[in-house]
PDB file of N, CA, C and O in Angstrom:
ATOM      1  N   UNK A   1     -62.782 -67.665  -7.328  1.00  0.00           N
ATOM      2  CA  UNK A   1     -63.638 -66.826  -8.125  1.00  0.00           C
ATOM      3  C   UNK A   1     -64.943 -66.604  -7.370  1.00  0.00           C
ATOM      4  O   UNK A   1     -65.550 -67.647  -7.130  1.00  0.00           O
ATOM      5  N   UNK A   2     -65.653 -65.188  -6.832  1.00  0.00           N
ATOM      6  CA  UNK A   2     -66.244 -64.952  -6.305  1.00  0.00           C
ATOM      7  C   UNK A   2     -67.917 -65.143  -7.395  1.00  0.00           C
ATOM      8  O   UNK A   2     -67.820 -64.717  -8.546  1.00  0.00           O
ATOM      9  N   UNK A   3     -68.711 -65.494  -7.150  1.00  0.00           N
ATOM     10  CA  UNK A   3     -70.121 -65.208  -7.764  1.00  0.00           C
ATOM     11  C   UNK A   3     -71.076 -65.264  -6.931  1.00  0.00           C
ATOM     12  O   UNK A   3     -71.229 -66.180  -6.123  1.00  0.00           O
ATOM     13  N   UNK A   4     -71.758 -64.347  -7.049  1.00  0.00           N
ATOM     14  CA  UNK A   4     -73.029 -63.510  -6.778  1.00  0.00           C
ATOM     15  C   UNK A   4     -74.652 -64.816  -6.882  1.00  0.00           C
ATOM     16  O   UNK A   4     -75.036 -65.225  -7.978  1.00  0.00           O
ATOM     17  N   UNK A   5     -75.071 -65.077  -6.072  1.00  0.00           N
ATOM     18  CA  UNK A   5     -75.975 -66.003  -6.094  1.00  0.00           C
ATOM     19  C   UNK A   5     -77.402 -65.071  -6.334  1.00  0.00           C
ATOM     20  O   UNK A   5     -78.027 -64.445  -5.477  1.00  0.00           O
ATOM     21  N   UNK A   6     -77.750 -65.222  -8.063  1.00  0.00           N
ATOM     22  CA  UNK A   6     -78.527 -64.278  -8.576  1.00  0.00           C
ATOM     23  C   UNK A   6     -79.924 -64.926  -8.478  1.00  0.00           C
ATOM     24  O   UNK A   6     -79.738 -66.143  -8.482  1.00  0.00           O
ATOM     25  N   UNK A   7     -81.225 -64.654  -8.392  1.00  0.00           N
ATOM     26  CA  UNK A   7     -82.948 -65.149  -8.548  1.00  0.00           C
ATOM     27  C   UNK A   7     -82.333 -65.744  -9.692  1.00  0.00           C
ATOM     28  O   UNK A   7     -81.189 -65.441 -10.031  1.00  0.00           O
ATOM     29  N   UNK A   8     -83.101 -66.654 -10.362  1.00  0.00           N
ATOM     30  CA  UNK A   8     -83.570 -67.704 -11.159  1.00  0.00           C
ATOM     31  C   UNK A   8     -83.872 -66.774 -12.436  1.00  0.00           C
ATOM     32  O   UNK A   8     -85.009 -67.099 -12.778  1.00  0.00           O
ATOM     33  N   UNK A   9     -83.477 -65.930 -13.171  1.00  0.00           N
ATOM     34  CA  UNK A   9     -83.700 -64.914 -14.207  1.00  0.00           C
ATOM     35  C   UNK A   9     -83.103 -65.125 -15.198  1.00  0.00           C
ATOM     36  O   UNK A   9     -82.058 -65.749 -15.016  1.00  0.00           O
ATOM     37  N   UNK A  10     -83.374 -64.807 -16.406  1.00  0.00           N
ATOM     38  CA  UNK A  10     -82.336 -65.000 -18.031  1.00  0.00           C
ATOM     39  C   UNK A  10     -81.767 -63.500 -17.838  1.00  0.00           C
ATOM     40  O   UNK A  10     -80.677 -63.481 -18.410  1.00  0.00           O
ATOM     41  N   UNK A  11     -82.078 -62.082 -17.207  1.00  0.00           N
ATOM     42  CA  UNK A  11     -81.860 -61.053 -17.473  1.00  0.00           C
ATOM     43  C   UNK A  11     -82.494 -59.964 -16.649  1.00  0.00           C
ATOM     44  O   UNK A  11     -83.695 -59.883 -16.393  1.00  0.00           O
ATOM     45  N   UNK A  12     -81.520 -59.115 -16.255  1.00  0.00           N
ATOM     46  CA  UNK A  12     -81.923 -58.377 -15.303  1.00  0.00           C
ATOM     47  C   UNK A  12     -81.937 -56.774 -15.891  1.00  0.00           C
ATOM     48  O   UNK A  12     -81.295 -56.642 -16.933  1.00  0.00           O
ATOM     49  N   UNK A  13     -82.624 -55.466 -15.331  1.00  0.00           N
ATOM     50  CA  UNK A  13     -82.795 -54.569 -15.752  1.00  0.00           C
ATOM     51  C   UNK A  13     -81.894 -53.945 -15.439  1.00  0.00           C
ATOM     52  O   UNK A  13     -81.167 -54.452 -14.585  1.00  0.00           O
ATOM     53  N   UNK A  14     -81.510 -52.501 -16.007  1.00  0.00           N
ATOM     54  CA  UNK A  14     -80.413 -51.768 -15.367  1.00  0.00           C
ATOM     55  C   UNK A  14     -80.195 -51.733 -13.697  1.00  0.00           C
ATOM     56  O   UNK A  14     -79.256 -52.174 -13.034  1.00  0.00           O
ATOM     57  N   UNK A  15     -81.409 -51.045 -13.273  1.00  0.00           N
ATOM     58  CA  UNK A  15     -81.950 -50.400 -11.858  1.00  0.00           C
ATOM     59  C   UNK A  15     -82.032 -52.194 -10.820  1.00  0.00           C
ATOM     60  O   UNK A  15     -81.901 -52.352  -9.606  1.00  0.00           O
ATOM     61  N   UNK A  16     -82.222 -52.980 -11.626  1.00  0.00           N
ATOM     62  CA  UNK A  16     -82.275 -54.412 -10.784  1.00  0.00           C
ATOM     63  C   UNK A  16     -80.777 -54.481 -10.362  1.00  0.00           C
ATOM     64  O   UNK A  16     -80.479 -54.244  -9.191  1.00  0.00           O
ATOM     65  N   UNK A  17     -79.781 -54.814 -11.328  1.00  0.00           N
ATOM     66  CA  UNK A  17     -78.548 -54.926 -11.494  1.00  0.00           C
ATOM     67  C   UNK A  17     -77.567 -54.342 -10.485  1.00  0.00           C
ATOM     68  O   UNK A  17     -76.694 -55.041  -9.970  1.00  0.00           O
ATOM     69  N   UNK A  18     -77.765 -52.732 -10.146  1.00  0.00           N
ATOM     70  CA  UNK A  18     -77.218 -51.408  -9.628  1.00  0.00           C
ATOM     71  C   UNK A  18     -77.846 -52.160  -8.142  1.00  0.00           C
ATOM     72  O   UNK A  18     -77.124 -52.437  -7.185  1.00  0.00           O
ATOM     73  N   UNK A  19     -79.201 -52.388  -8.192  1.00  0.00           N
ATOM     74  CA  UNK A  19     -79.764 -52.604  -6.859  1.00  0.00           C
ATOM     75  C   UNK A  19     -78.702 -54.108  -6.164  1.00  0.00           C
ATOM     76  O   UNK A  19     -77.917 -54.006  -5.222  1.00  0.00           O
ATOM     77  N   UNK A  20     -78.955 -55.232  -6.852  1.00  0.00           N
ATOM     78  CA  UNK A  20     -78.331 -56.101  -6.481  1.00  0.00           C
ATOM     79  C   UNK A  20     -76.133 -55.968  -6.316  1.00  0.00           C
ATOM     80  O   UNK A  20     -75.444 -56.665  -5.571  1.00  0.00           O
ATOM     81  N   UNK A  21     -75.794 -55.231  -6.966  1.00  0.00           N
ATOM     82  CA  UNK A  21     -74.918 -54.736  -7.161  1.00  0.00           C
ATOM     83  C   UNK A  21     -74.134 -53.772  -6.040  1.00  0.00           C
ATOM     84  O   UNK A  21     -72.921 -53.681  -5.851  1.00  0.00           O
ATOM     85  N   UNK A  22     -75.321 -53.028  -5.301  1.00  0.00           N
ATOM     86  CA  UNK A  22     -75.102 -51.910  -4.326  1.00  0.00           C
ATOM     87  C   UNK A  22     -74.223 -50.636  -5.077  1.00  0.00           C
ATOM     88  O   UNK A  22     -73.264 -50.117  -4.504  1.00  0.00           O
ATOM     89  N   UNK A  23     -74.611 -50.278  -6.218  1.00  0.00           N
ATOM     90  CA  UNK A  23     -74.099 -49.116  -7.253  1.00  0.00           C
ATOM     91  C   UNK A  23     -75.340 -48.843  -7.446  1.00  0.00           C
ATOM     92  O   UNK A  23     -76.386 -49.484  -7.346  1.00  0.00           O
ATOM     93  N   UNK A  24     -74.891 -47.131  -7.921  1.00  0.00           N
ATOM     94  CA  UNK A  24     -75.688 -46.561  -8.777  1.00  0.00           C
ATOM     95  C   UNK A  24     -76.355 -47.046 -10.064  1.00  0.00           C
ATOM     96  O   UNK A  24     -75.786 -47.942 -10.688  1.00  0.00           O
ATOM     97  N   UNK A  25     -77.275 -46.646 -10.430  1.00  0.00           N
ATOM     98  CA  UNK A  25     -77.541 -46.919 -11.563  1.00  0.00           C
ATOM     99  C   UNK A  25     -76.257 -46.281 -12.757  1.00  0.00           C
ATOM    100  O   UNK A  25     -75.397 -47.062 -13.165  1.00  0.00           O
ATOM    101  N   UNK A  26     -76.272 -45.174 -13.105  1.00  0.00           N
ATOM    102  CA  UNK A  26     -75.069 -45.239 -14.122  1.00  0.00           C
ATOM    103  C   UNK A  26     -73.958 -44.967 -13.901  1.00  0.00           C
ATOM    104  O   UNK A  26     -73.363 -44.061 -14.484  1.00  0.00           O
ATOM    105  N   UNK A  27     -73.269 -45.988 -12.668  1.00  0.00           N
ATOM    106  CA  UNK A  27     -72.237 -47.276 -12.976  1.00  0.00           C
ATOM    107  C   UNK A  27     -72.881 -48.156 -14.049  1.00  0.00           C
ATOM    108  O   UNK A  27     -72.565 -48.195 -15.239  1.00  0.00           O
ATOM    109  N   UNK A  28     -73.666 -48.732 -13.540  1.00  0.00           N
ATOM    110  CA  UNK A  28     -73.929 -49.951 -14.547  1.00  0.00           C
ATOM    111  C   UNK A  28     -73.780 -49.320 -15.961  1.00  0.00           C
ATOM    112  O   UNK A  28     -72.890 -49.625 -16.756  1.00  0.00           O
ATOM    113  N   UNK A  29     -74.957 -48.217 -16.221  1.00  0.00           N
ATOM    114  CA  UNK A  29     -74.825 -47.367 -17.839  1.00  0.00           C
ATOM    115  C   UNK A  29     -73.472 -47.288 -18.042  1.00  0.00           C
ATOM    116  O   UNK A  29     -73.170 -48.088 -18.928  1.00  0.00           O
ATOM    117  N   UNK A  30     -72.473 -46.664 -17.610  1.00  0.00           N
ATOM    118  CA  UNK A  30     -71.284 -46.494 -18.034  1.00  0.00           C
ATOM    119  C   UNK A  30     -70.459 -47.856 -18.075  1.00  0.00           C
ATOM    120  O   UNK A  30     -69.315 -47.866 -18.530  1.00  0.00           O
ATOM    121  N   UNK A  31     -70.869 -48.624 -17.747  1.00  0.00           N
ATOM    122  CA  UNK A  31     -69.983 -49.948 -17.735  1.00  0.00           C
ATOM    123  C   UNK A  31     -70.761 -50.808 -19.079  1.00  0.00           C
ATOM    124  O   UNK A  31     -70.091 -51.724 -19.556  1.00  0.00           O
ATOM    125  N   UNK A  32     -71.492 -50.668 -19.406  1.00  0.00           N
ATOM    126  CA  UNK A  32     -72.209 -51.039 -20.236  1.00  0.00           C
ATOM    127  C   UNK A  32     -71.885 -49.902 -21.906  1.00  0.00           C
ATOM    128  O   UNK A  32     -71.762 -50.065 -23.120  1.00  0.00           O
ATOM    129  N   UNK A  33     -71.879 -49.024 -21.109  1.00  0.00           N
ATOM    130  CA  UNK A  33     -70.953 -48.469 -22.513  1.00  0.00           C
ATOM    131  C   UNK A  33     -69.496 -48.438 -22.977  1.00  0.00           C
ATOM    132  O   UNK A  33     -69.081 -48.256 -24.122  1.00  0.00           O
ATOM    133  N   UNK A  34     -68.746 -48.669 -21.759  1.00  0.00           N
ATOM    134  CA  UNK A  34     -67.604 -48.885 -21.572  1.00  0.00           C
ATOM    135  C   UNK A  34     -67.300 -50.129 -22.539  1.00  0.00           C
ATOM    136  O   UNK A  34     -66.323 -50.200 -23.286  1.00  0.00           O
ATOM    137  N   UNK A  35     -68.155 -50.954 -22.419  1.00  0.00           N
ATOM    138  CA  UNK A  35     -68.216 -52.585 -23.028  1.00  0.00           C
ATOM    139  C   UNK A  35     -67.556 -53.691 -22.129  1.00  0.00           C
ATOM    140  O   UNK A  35     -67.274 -54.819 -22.534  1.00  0.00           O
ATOM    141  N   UNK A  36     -67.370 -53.276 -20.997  1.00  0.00           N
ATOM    142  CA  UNK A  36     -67.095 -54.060 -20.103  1.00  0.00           C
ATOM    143  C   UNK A  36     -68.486 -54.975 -19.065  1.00  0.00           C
ATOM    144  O   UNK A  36     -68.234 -55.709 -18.110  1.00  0.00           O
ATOM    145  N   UNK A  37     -69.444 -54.763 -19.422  1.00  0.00           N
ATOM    146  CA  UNK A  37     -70.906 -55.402 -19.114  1.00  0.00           C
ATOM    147  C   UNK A  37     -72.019 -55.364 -20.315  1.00  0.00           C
ATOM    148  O   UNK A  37     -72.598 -54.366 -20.744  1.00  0.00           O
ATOM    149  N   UNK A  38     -72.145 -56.586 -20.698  1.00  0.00           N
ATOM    150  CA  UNK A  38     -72.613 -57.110 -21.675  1.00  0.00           C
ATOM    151  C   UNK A  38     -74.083 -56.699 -21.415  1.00  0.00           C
ATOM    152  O   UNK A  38     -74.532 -57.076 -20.333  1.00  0.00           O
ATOM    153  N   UNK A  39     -75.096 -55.835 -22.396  1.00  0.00           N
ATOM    154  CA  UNK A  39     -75.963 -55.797 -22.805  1.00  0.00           C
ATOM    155  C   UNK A  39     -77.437 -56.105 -24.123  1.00  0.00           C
ATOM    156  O   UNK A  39     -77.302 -56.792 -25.136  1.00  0.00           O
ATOM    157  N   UNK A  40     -78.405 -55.563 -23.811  1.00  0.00           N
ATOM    158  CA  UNK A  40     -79.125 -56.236 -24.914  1.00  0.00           C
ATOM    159  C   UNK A  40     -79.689 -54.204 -25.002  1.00  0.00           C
ATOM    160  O   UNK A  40     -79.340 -53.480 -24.070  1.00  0.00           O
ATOM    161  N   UNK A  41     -80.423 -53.676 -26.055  1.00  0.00           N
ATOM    162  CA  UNK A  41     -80.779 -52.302 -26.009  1.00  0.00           C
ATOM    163  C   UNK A  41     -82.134 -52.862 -26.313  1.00  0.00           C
ATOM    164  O   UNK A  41     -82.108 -53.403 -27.419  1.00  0.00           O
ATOM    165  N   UNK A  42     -83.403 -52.939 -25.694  1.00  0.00           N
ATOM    166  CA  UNK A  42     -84.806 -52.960 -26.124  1.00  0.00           C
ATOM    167  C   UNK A  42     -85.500 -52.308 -25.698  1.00  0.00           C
ATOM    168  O   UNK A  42     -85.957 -52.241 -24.557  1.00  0.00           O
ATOM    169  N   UNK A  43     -85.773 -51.377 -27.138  1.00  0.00           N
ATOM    170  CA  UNK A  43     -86.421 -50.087 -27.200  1.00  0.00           C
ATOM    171  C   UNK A  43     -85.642 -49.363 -26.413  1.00  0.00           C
ATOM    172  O   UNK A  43     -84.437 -49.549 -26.581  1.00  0.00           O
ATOM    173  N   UNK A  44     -86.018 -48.440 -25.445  1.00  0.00           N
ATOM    174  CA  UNK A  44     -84.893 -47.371 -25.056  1.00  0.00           C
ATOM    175  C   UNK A  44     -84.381 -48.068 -23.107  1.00  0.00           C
ATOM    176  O   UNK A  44     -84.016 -47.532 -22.060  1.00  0.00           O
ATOM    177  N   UNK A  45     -84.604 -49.204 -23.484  1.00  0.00           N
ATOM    178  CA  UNK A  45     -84.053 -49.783 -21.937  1.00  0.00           C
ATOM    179  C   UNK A  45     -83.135 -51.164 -22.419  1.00  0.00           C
ATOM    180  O   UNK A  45     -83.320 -51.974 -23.327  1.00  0.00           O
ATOM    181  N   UNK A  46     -81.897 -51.022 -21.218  1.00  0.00           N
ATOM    182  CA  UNK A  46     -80.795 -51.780 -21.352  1.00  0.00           C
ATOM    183  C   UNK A  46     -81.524 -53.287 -20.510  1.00  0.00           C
ATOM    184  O   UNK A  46     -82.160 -53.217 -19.459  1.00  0.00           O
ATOM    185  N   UNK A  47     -81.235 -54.588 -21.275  1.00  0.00           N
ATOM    186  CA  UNK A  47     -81.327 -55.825 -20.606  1.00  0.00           C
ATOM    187  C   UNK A  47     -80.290 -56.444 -20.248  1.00  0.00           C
ATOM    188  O   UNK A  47     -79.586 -56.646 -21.238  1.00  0.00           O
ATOM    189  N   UNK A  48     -79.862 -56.831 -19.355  1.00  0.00           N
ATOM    190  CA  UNK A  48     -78.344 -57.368 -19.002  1.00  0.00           C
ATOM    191  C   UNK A  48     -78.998 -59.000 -18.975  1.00  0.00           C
ATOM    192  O   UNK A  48     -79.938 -59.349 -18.262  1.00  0.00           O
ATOM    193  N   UNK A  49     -78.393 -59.708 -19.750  1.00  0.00           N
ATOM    194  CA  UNK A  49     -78.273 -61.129 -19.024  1.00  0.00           C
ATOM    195  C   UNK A  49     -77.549 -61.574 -17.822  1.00  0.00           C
ATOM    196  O   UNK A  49     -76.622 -60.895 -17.381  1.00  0.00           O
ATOM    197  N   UNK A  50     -77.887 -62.585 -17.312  1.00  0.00           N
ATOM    198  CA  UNK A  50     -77.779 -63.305 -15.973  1.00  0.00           C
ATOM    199  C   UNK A  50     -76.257 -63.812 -16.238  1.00  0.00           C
ATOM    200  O   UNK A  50     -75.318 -63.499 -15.506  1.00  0.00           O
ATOM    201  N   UNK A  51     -76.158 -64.539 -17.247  1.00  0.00           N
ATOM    202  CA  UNK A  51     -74.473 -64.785 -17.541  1.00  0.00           C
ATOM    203  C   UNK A  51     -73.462 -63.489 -17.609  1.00  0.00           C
ATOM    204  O   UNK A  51     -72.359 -63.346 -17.083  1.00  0.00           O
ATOM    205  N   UNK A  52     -74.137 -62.696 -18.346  1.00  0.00           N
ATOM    206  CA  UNK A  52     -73.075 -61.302 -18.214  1.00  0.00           C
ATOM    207  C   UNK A  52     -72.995 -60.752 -17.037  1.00  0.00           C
ATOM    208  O   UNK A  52     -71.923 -60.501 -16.486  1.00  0.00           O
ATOM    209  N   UNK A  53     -73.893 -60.566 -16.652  1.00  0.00           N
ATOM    210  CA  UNK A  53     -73.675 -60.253 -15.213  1.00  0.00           C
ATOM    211  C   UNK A  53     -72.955 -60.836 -13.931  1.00  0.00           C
ATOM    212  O   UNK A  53     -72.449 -60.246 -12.975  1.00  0.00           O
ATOM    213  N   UNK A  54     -73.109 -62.620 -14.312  1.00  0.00           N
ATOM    214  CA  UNK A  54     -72.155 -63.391 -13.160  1.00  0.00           C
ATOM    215  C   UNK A  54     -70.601 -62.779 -13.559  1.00  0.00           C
ATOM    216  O   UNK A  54     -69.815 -62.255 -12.769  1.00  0.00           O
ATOM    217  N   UNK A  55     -70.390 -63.021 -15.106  1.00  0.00           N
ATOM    218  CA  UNK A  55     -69.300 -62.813 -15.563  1.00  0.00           C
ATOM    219  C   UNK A  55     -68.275 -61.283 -15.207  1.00  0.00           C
ATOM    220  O   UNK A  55     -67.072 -61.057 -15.085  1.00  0.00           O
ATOM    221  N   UNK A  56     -69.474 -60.520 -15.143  1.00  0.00           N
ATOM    222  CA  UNK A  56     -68.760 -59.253 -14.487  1.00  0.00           C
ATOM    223  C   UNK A  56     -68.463 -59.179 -13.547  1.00  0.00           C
ATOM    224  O   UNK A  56     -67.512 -58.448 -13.268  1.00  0.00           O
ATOM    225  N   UNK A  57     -69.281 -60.068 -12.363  1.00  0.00           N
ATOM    226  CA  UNK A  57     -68.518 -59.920 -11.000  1.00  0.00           C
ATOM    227  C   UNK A  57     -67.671 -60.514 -11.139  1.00  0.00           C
ATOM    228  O   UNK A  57     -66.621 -59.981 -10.782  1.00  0.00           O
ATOM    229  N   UNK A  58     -67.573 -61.943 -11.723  1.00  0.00           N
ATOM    230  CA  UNK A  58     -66.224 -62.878 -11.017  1.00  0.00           C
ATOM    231  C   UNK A  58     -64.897 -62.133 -12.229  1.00  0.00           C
ATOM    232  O   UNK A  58     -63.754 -62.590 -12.239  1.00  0.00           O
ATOM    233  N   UNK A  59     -65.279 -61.098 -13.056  1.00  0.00           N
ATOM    234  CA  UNK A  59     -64.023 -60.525 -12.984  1.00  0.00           C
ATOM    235  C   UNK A  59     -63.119 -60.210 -12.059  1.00  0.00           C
ATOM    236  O   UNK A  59     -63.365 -60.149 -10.854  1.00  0.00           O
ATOM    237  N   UNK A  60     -61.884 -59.966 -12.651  1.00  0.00           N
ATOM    238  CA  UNK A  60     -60.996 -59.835 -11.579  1.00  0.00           C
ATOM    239  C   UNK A  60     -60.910 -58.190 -11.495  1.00  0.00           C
ATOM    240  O   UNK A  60     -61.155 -57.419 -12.423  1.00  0.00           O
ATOM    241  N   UNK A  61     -60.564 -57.893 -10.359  1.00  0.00           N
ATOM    242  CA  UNK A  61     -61.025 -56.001 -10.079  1.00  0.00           C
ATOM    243  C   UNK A  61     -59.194 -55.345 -10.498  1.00  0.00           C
ATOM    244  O   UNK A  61     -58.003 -55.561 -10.272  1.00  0.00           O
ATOM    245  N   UNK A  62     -60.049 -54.530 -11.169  1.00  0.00           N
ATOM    246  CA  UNK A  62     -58.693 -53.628 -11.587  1.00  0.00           C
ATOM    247  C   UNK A  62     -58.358 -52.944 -10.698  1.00  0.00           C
ATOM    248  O   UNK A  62     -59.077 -52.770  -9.715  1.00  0.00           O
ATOM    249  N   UNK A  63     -56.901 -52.265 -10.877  1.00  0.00           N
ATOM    250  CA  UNK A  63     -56.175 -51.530  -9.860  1.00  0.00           C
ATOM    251  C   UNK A  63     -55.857 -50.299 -10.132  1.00  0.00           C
ATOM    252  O   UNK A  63     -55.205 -50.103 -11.157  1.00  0.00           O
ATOM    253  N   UNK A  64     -56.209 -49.251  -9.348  1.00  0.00           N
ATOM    254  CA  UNK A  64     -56.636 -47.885  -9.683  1.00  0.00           C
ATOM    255  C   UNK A  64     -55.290 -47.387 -10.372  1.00  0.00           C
ATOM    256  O   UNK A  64     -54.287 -47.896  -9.872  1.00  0.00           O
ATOM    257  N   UNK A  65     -55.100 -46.649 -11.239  1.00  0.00           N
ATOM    258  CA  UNK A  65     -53.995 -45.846 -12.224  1.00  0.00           C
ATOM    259  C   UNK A  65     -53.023 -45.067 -11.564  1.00  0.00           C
ATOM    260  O   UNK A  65     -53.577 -43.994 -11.329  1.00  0.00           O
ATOM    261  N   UNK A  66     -52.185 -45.048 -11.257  1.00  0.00           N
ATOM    262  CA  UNK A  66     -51.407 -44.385 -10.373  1.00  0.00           C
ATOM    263  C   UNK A  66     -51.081 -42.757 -11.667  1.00  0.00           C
ATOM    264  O   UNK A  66     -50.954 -42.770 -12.892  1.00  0.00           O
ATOM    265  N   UNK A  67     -51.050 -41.749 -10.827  1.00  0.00           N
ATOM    266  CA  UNK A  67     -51.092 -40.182 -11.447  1.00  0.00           C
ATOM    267  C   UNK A  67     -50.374 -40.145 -12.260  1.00  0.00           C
ATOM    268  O   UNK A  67     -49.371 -40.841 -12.100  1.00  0.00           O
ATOM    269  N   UNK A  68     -50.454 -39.552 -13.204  1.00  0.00           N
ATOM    270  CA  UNK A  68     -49.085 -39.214 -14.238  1.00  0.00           C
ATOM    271  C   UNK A  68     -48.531 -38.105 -13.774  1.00  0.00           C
ATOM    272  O   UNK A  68     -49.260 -37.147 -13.516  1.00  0.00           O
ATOM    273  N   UNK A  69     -47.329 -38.041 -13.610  1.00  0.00           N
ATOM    274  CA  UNK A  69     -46.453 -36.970 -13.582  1.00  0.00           C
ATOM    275  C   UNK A  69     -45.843 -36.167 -14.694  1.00  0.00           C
ATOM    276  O   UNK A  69     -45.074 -35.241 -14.436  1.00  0.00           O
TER     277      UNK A  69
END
């Protein structure tokens, strides 16, 4: 199980996340709406905790959908 050796933080910002991440910022938004990355909504900015976030990397990576015919 791979994890990400994160700063000393309870919670990171969207744009922190994407940065440490090497993604865009909405990847993260869409994964976060998706409900596959656990958020907090305060006021009109997303807080990710430090556990949700380990937890999303050491997911295991899905495998792209092969076309429907």
């Amino acid at each position: 199980m791979r994890k990400l050796q994160l700063p000393n933080r309870l919670a990171y910002s969207v744009e922190e996340a994407a940065q440490m991440l090497g993604v865009h910022v909405e990847t993260i938004r869409r994964e976060i709406r998706a409900g596959r990355l656990l958020a907090s909504r305060i006021n009109r900015k997303f807080l990710i905790p430090a556990d949700s976030l380990n937890d999303y990397i050491a997911a295991k990576p899905r495998k792209p959908e092969a076309p429907h015919e």
